[in-house]
C-alpha positions in Angstrom: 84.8 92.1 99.0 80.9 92.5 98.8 79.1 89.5 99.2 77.2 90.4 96.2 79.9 89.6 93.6 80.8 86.3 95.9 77.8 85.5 94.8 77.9 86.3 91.0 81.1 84.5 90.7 79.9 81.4 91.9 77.4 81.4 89.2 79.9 81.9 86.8 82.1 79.0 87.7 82.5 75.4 87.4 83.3 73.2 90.4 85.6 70.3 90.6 85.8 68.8 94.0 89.6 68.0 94.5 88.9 66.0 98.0 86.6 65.6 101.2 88.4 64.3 104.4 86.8 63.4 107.4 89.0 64.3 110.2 89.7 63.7 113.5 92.8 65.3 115.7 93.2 64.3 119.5 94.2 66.5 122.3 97.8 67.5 121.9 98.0 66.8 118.6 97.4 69.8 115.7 98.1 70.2 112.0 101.3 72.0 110.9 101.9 74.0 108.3 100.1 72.6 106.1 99.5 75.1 103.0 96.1 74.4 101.3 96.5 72.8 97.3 93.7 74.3 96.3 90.3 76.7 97.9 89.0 74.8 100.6 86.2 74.6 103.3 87.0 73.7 107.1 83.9 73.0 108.8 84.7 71.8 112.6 81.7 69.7 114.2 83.0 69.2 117.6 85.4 70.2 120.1 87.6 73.5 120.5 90.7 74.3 118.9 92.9 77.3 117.5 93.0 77.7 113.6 95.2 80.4 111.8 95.1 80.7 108.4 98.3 82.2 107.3 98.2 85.5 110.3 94.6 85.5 111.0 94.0 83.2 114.2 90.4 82.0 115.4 89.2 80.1 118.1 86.8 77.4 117.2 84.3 75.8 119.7 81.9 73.2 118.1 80.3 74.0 114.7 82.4 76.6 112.9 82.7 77.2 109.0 86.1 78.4 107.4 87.1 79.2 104.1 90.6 79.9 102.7 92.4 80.2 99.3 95.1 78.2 97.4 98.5 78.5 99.0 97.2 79.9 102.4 99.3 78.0 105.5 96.9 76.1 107.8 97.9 75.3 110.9 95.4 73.7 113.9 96.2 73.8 118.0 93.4 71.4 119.5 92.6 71.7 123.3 90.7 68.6 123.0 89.6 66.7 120.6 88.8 68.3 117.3 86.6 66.7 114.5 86.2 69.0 111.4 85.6 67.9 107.7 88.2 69.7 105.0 86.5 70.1 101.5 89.1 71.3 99.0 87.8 72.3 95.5 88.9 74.0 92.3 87.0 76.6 89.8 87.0 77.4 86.3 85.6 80.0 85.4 83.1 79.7 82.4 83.6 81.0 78.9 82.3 82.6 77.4 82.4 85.3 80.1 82.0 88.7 79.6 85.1 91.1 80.3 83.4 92.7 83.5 83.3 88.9 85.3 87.2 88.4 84.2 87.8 91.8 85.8 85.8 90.8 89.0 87.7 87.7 89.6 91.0 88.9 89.0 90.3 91.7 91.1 88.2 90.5 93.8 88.1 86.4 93.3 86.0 85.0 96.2 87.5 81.7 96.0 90.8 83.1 97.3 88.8 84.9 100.1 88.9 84.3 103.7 86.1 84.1 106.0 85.2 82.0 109.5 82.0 81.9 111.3 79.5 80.3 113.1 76.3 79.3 111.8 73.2 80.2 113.1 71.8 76.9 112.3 74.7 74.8 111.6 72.8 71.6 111.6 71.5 72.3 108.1 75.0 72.6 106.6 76.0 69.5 109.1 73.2 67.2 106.9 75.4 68.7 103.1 78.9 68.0 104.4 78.0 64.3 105.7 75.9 63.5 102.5 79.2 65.1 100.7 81.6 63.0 102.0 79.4 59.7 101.9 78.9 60.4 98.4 83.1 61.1 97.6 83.9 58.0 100.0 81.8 56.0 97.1 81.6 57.9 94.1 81.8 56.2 90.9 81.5 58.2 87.4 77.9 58.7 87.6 78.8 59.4 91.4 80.7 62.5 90.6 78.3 64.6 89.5 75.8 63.8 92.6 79.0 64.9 94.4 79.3 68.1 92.7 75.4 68.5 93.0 76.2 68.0 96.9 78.9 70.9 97.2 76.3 73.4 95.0 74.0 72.4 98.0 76.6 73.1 100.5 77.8 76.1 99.0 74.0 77.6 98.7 73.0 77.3 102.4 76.9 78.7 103.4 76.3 82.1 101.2 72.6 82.1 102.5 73.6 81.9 106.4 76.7 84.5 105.5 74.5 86.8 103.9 71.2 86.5 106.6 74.3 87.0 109.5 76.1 90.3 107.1 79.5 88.4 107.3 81.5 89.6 104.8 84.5 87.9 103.2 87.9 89.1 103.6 90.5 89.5 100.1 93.7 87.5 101.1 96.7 89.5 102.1 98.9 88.2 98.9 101.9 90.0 99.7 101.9 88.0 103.1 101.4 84.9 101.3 104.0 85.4 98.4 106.7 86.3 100.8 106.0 83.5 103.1 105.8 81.0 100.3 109.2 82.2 99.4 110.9 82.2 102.7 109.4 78.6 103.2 110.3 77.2 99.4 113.6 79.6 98.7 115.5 75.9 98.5 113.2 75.2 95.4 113.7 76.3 91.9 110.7 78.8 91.8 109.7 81.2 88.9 106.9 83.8 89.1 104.5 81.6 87.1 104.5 78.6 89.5 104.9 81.0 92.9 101.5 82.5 91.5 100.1 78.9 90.8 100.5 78.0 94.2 99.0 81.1 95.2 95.8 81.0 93.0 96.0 84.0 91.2 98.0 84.8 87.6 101.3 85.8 87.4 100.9 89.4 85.9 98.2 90.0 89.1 101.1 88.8 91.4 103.6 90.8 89.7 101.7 93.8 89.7 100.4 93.5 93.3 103.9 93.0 94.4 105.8 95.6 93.0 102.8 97.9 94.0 103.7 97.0 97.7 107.0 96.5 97.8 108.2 98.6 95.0 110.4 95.1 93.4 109.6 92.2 91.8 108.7 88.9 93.4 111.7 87.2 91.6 114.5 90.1 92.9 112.7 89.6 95.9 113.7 85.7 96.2 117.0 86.5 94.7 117.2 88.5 98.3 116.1 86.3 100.3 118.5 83.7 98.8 121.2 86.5 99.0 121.1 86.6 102.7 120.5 83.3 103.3 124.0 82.6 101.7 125.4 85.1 104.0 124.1 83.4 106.9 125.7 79.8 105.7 129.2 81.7 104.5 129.2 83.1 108.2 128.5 80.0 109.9 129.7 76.8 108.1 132.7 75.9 106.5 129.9 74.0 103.3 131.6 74.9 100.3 129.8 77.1 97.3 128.3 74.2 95.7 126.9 72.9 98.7 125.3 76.3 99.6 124.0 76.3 96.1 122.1 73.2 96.1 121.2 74.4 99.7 119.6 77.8 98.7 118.0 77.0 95.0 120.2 77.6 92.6 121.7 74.4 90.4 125.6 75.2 90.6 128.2 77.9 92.3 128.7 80.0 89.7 125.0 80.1 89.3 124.9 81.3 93.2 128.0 83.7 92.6 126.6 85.4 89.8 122.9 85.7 91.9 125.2 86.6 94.7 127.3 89.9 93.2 124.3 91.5 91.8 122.1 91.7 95.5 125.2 92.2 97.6 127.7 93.9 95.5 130.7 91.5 96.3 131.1 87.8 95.4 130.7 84.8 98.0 134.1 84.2 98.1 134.9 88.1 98.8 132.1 88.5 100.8 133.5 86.0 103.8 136.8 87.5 103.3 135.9 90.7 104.0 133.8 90.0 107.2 136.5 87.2 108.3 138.7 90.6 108.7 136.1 93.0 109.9 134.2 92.8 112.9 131.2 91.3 112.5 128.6 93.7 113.8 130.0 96.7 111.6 128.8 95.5 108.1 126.1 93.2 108.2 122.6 94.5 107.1 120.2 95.0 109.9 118.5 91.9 109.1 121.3 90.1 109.6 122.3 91.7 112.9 119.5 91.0 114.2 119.2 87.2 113.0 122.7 86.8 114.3 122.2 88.9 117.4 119.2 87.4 119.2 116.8 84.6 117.9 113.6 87.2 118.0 109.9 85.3 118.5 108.0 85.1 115.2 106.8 88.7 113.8 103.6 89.1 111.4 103.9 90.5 108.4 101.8 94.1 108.4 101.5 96.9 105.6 102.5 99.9 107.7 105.0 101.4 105.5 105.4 98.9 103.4 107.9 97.0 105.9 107.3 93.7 105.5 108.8 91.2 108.1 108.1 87.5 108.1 110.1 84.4 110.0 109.8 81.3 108.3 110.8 78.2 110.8 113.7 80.2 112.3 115.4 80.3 109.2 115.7 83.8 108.2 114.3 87.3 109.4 113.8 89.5 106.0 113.2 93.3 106.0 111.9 94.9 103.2 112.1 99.2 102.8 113.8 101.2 105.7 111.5 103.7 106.0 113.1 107.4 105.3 110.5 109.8 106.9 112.2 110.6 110.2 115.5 111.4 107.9 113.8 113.4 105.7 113.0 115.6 109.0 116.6 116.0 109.9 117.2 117.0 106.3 114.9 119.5 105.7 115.5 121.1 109.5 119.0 121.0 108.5 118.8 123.1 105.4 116.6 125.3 106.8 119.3 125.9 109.5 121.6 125.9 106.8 119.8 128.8 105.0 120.1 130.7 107.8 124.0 130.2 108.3 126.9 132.8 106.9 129.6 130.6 106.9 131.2 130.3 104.0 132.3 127.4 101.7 135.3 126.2 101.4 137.6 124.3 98.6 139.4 121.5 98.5 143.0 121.5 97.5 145.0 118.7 95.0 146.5 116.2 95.5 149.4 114.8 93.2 151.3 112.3 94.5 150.5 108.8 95.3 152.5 108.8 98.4 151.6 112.0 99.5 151.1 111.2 103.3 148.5 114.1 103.6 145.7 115.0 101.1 143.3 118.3 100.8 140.8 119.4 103.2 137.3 117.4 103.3 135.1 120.5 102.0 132.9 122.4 104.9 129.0 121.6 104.5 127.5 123.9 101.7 126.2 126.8 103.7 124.5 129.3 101.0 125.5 131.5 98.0 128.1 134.2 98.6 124.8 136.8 96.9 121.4 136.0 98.0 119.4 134.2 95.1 122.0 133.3 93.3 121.8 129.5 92.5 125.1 127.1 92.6 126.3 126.4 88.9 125.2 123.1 88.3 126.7 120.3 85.0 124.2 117.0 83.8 126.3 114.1 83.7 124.5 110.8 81.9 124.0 107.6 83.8 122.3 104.0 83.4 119.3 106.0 84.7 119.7 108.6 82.8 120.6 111.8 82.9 121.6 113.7 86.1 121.9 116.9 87.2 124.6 117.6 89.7 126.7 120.2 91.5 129.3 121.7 89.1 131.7 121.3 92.0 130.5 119.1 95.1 131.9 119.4 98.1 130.6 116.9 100.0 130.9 113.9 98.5 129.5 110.6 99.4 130.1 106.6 98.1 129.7 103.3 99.0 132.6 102.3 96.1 135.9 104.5 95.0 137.1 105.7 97.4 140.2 105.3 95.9 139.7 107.3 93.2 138.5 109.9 94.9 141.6 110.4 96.6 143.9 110.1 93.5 141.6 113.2 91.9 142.1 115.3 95.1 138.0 114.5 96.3 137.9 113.5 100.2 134.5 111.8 100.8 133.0 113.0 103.8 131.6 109.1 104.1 131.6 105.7 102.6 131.1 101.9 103.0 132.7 100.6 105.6 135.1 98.4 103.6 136.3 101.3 102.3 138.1 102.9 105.4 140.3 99.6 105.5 141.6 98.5 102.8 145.1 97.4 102.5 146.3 100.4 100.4 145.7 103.1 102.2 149.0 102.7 104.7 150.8 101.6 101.8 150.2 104.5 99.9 151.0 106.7 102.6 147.5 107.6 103.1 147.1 110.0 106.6 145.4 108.0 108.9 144.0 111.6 110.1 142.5 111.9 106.8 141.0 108.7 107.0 139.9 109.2 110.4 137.6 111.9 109.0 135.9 110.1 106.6 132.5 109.1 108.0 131.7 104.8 108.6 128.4 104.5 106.7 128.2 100.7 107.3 127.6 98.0 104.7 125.5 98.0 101.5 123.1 99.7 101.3 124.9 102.3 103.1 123.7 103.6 106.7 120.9 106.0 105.7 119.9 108.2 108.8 124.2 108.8 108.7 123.7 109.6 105.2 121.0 111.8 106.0 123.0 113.8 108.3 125.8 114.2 106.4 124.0 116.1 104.0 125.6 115.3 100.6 125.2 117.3 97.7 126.5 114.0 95.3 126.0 110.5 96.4 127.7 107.4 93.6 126.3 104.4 94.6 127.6 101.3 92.8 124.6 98.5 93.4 121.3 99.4 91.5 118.8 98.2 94.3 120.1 100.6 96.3 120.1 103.9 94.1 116.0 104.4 94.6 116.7 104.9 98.4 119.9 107.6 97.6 118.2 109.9 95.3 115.7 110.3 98.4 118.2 111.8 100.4 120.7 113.7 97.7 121.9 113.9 93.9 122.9 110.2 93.2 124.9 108.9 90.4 124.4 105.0 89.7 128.0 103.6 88.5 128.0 100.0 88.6 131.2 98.6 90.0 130.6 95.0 88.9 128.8 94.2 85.6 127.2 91.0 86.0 130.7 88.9 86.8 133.2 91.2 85.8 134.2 94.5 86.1 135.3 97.2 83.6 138.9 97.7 83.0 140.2 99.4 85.8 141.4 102.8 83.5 137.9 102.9 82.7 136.6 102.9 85.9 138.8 105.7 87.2 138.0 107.9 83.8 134.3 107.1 84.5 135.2 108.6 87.7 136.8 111.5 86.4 134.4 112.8 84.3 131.3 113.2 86.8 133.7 115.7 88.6 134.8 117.1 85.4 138.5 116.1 85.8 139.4 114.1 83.0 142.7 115.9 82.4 144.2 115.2 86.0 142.9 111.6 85.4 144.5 111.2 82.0 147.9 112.9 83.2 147.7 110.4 86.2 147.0 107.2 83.0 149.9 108.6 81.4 152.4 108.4 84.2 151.2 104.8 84.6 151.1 103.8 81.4 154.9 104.7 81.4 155.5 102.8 84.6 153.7 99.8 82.8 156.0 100.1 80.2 159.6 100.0 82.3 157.8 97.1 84.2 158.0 95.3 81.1 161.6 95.9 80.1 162.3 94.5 83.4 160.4 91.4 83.0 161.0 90.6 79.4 162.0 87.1 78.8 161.0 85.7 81.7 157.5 84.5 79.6 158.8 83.4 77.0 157.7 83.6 73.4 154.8 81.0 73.2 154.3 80.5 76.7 151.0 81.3 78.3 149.8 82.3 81.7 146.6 81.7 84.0 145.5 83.1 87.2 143.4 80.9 89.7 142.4 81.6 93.1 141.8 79.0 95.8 138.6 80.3 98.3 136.4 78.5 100.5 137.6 75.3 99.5 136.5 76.6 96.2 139.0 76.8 92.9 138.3 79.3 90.5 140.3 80.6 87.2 140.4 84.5 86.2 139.5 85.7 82.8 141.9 87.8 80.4 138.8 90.7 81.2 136.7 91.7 83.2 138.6 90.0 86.4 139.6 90.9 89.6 142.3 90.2 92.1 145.2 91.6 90.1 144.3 90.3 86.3 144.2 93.3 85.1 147.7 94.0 86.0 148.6 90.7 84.8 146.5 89.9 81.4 145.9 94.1 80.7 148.6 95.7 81.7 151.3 93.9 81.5 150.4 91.9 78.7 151.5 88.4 80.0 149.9 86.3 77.7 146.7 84.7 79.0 145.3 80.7 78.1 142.8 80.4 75.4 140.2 79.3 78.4 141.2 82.8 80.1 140.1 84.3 76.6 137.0 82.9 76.0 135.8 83.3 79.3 132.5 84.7 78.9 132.7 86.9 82.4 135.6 87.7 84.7 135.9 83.7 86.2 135.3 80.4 86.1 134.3 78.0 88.9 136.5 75.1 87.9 137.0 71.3 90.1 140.4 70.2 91.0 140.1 67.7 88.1 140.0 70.1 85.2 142.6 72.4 86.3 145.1 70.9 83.8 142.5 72.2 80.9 143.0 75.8 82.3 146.7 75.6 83.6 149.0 77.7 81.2 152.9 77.3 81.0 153.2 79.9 84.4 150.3 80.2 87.2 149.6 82.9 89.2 148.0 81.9 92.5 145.9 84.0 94.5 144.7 83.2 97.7 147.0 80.3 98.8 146.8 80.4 102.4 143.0 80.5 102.4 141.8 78.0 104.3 141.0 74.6 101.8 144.3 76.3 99.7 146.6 72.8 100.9 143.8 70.6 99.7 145.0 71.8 96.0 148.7 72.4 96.3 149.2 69.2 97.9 146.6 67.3 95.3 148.8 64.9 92.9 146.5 67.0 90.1 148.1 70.1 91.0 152.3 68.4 91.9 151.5 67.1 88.4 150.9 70.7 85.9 154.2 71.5 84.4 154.0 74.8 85.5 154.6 73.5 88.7 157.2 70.8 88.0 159.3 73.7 86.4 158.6 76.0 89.1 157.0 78.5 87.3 154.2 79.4 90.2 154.1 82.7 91.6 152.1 83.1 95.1 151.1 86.2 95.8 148.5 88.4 98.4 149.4 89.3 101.7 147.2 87.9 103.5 146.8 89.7 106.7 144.2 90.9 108.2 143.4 94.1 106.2 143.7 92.4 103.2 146.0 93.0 100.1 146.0 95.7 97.3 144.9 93.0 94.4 141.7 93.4 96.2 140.5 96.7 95.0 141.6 98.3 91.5 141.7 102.0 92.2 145.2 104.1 91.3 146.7 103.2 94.3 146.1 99.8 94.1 147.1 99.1 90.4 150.2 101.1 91.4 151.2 98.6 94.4 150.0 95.9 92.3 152.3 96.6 89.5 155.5 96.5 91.5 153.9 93.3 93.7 153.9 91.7 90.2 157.4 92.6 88.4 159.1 92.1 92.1 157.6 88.3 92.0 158.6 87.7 88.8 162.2 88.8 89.3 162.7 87.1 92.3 161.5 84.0 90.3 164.0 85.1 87.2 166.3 82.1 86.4 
């Protein structure tokens, strides 16, 4: 900033002196970390040290003046012995003011400003500072204002020597700062207003400056670096949700769940299942690769690009934006090629069975219009972000959830998530494992976006919001939210959502029909083994954590259970508010109905409930009316996913327990 508004400000302001320390730090020894409470002058007198504040490093020798804002980290290296004073102050600014000084100081505020130098004649400062400190060391009420007299003195001969020596002070990097303060206080329960607080500016400045940068909000921002730190303690301890929770700032588990779903897509519990059966390099994000990889030395934050890296005390290695640039290259090379090309398109066939062991083609890449300037018929299909328009017929489809139905409506993906390739159903089904061999790995969320890039997509669905932004730079992107908040729409829904961005709603309600009718023979089988009155409840045991499924909007077969079926659920399963409930072993009796479902019993912690006295004591279980059920190996089940060909091998999972449980 121009030292000429550093000067009108401090005209404009009152002081109040917060504290003056006399100092001294021997060889060997240094200051830490230690992020400043308020604006504050360092003024060394003697010896030679190292001084950052926050990135900026400077090597003091003898008399040296620096100034830094509220919430910058200060951190000292001596090489001998260092004596400094540390003034730390606070301003107000006076009202009335007129509009033009509020502007300046938002925009510009000096007392947030860094700046180090040495003084041409340092002596002269040297007399304020002692006088200064004297003067706090005794001060009495009258005292006070003969200290605030002293630090108008002080403060008069610094901006004099700055401006006879043309130093100029620097703004404070606040994007630096915010994302530091966050990595180091993630464990605390922050909000915007006190993360600007500590920071010394207002919250809507903060706000604005950050999603100017870094194109999100400082509070999504946390909520990522919170996100990943969970992953990191999921990975590498056995602590239970709770004790993450409390570990990562937020006040309970299903607090940290519900944070948890909406940054990474799956829930905690999910999460470690899914990389406990995958190898663990395939899906973690880059960040977390590398974190896990190699401990990498500290890296500076810098605004290239937005990319924004920062290393708090080993804890964490956070990357911001991947930049796209490079990709963009490939893309536009590749239709340009592309243009150029002959080759013909060609179309997918259909597939109608759910055992079929083959499925259509995987559509060649879109090479040009059979006439010359003849566009491809295009259809709008309306979103969460609007409307979109998008390829009547795509042929080369991407997505990083639905894979499943995809298949069921004849559409083979040329990529998606990584997850996807694996899942439990697809051998059950009688899915070709040549088909699936074609399908391109495009990693975890978000998904891998130089693959994406090459695979040239003409429609991308993307299920997690965060990541959408990135997509639609690379192709036609539809946002359809798998998850919504804890639960998930009812699993016909979904696959009509489905349907109708491709314009196939009649193959997907001739599909609903023939399950629908399956649903109903499933029942006549199963009648009278619930009996009239009798109630049922789902839990699942993960992580050493016990949850209870809701009658909607769950997961892990519920909707076969509560939806389909129509077993009747608990009255806690019906006033769930979202698709589960976090319970301790103590009130499962509240939510136990007359027959239990139990999901997950060989995970590991599972024997710490079925052997509890609590759970030997729930009727259900004296009468015998538990069903276990899951696989369990090590691609998973088909309650995990709730496409056709799930809900299909879920249905006759569910009636074949029950029978085999029929007295």
């Amino acid at each position: 900033m121009k030292l000429n508004d550093h000067i009108l400000l401090w005209n404009h302001v009152f002081i109040k002196v917060m504290d003056v320390r006399h100092e001294t730090l021997h060889k060997d020894k240094g200051l830490r970390n230690y992020r400043l409470p308020t604006s504050a002058f360092l003024y060394t007198i003697r010896g030679n040290a190292q001084i950052w504040l926050d990135q900026s490093v400077h090597k003091v020798e003898r008399f040296h003046v620096l100034h830094g804002g509220k919430g910058m980290c200060l951190n000292i290296v001596t090489e001998d012995e260092l004596e400094y004073y540390l003034i730390l102050y606070k301003t107000i600014l006076a009202l009335p003011s007129s509009r033009d000084i509020q502007q300046l100081l938002e925009r510009e505020n000096p007392f947030q400003c860094q700046y180090a130098f040495a003084p041409h004649q340092p002596l002269s400062l040297y007399d304020k500072v002692e006088l200064l400190e004297q003067a706090w060391r005794h001060s009495t009420e009258l005292g006070n204002i003969h200290v605030k007299a002293l630090l108008y003195q002080f403060v008069y001969e610094l901006l004099a020597q700055l401006h006879r020596q043309g130093i100029q002070p620097l703004k404070p990097d606040l994007m630096a700062q915010a994302v530091a303060y966050m990595h180091e206080h993630y464990r605390q329960p922050l909000t915007l207003e006190s993360i600007a607080e500590q920071l010394g500016c207002s919250a809507g400045h903060m706000s604005r400056t950050f999603k100017k940068h870094m194109h999100t909000s400082p509070i999504h921002y946390l909520g990522q670096v919170r996100a990943e730190r969970t992953m990191q303690l999921l990975m590498q301890t056995d602590a239970t949700l709770q004790e993450i929770a409390e570990r990562v700032g937020y006040p309970d588990a299903h607090s940290l769940s519900r944070s948890f779903k909406k940054y990474i897509g799956l829930s905690p519990v999910r999460f470690k299942k899914e990389r406990l059966q995958q190898s663990w390099h395939q899906d973690l994000p880059t960040t977390m690769l590398t974190y896990a990889v190699q401990q990498k030395p500290s890296r500076l934050y810098n605004d290239i690009d937005y990319q924004y890296r920062y290393k708090a005390r080993g804890d964490i290695h956070m990357q911001g934006r991947i930049k796209v640039t490079a990709m963009t290259v490939v893309l536009c090379l590749s239709l340009l090629l592309a243009a150029c090309s002959t080759q013909a398109n060609t179309t997918g066939g259909t597939q109608t069975e759910a055992n079929q062991t083959t499925a259509p083609t995987t559509g060649e890449k879109s090479n040009g219009d059979a006439q010359a300037g003849v566009q491809a018929k295009t259809r709008t299909v309306s979103t969460l972000k609007g409307d979109v328009e998008i390829p009547a017929e795509p042929k080369r489809v991407v997505s990083d959830q639905y894979m499943g139905h995809l298949l069921k409506l004849g559409i083979i993906p040329v990529g998606v998530r990584s997850f996807m390739l694996s899942e439990a159903w697809i051998e059950k089904a009688g899915i070709s494992k040549d088909l699936i061999a074609g399908i391109e790995d495009l990693g975890a969320f978000p998904m891998n976006l130089e693959k994406l890039t090459y695979l040239e997509p003409d429609l991308i669905i993307g299920s997690m919001e965060k990541n959408i932004e990135d997509y639609q730079k690379i192709g036609k992107t539809v946002f359809l939210p798998y998850w919504e908040g804890l639960s998930t729409a009812g699993p016909l829904e979904k696959f009509r959502r489905i349907s109708e961005i491709f314009g196939k709603e009649q193959q997907a309600e001739q599909w609903i029909t023939g399950y629908k009718q399956n649903v109903e023979d499933a029942k006549k089988k199963i009648a009278g083994i619930i009996k009239e009155g009798e109630t049922v409840s789902i839990v699942q045991v993960a992580n050493k954590t016990l949850y209870v499924l809701a009658a909607e909007g769950g997961n892990y077969g519920s909707s076969t259970i509560y939806e389909m079926l129509g077993l009747p659920p608990t009255k806690k399963a019906l006033d769930m508010k979202e698709g589960f409930e976090t319970i301790s072993l103590e009130v499962l009796p509240e939510y136990a109905g007359d027959h239990i479902f139990v999901y997950g019993s060989h995970d590991k912690g599972a024997n710490d409930v079925l052997n509890s006295s609590i759970w030997k004591g729930l009727a259900a279980v004296k009468k015998g009316n538990v069903y276990m059920y899951g696989s369990f190996d090590d691609k998973g089940d088909e309650f995990v996913m709730e496409d056709p060909y799930s809900l299909e091998l879920q249905l006759d999972s569910i009636v074949n327990l029950l029978l085999a449980n029929k007295k």
